[in-house]
N, C-alpha and C positions, 0 to 999 in steps of 0.2 A: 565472492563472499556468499557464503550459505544461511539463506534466510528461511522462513518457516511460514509459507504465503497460503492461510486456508488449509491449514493441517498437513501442510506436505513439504517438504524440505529442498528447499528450488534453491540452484545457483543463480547468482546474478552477477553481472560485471561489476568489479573493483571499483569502477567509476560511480557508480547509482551511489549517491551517498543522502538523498532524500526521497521522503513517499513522494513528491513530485516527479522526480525522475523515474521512480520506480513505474509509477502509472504513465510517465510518457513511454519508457522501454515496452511495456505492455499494449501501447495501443491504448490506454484506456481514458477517458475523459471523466470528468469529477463531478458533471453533472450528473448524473444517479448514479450516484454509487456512494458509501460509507465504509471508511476506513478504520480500522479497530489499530492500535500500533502499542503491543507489548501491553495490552487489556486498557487500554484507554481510548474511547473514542474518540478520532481528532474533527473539529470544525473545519473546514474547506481553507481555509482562510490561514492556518494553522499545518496543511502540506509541506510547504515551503522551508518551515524552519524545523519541520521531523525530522531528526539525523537519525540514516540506518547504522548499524553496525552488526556485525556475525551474530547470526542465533536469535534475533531478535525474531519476535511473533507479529506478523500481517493475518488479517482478517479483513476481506475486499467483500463487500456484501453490495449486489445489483437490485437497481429497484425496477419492479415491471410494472406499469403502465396498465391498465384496465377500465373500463367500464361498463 
């Protein structure tokens, strides 16, 4: 499936069929991070019942830590 992750046109496995999976195939944890899905920002809480399908738009934004 060809999804559109951060401006760029990324295949992913057939199987990913939510931003949860998406972010586990990634490696990535949901603690810092903000998920934009097709221009709507999702709640953490709200991953789980995101269904992907072809062409859809990801926006994966990481939060860095400072002080």
């Amino acid at each position: 499936m060809k999804l559109h992750i951060n401006g760029q046109q990324v295949d992913v496995p057939d199987t990913i069929r939510t931003v949860v999976e998406l972010l586990a195939h990634f490696d990535l944890s949901d603690k810092m991070l903000v998920v934009e899905h097709n221009a709507a920002i999702l709640h953490k809480e709200d991953h789980a019942g995101a269904e992907l399908a072809e062409g859809h738009k990801i926006e994966i934004v990481h939060f860095v830590g400072g002080g």
